[in-house]
C-alpha positions, 0 to 999 in steps of 0.5 A: 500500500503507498504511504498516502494510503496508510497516511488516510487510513491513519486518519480517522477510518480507512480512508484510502484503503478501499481505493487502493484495494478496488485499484489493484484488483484493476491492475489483476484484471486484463484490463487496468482500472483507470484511477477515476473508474477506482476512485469510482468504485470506491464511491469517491468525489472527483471535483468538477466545478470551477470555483471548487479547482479553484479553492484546491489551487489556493488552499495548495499552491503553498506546496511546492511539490503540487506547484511541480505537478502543475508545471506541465499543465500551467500555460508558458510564462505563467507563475502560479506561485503568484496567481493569488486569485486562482483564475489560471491555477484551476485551469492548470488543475483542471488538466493535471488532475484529468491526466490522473483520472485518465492514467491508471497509477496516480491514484495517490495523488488524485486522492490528494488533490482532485477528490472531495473532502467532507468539509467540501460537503454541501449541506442541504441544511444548516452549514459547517461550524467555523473551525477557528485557530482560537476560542472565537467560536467557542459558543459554536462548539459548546452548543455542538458537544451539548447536542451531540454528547450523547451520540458521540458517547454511543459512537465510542469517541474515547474522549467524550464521557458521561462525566465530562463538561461543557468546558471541557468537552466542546474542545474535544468535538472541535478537534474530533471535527477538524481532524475527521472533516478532512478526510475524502468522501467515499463509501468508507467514510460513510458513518464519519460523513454522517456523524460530521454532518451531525456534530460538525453543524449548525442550523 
């Protein structure tokens, strides 16, 4: 298994675990599996719309190992290290990330920079709490672990227990929801989708 692979696994669930595996059963098959027919069976999110390639080139562009697979794809004369608003960014990801559904071994780097995340999610009510660095959004997150103590109880989260308070314990969902919304949506992600979608929100 690549180490993107036990890096998501890792994470909150077996993230990329399921891809890897639909991947290689491609590559025993006459016919390999092209890693957007993998990433398909394995019920992940490609991106697609424009605004959205171009929030992943902004939220990337500070890593020069994405700005390096762009290379090939970015228009000559173009620095998107510079391209703030991210207009000529999305259409050099567009292209680099069509290269990798098409090819049949750049799954880990499509996972990386071409799928979509649970925090990309669209709610069909509500919206995603605010994820600050502080304790700005601490009425949220209080309001979050109060409605959603019991559940996470049930759901075996070790750090929210029958005896924990609301100041203690709204830091706990916090961090639960930072570390779990970051990971891609598929089918093994399903239950963590779910419980996001519960304890990650407001109304």
């Amino acid at each position: 298994m690549s180490k993107l692979a036990f890096g998501l696994a890792g994470a909150g669930g077996v993230a990329g675990t399921g891809a890897f595996a639909a991947y290689q059963s491609g590559l025993l098959s006459p016919k390999p599996l092209t890693v957007k027919e993998a990433l398909s069976k394995d019920g992940y999110q490609v991106v697609e719309e424009d605004e959205k390639f171009k929030e992943f080139f902004k939220e990337f562009k500070s890593s020069q190992d994405f700005l390096k697979e762009l290379d090939n794809h970015k228009k000559e004369g173009d620095d998107l290290s510079k391209d703030d608003d991210g207009n000529k960014g999305k259409e050099a990801l567009k292209s680099l990330c069509s290269t990798y559904f098409n090819s049949t071994d750049k799954l880990d780097n499509a996972i990386k920079w071409c799928v979509l995340r649970i925090q990309d999610k669209k709610l069909t009510t509500g919206s995603w709490i605010n994820i600050a660095t502080d304790d700005s959004d601490k009425s949220d997150w209080i309001t979050a672990f109060e409605k959603s103590k019991e559940s996470m109880i049930k759901s075996g989260v070790k750090e929210i227990t029958a005896n924990i308070q609301k100041e203690q314990g709204f830091s706990h969902v916090k961090k639960w929801c930072s570390d779990n919304k970051k990971l891609p949506i598929n089918n093994n992600n399903a239950g963590i989708l779910e419980n996001a979608i519960s304890w990650c929100s407001k109304a």
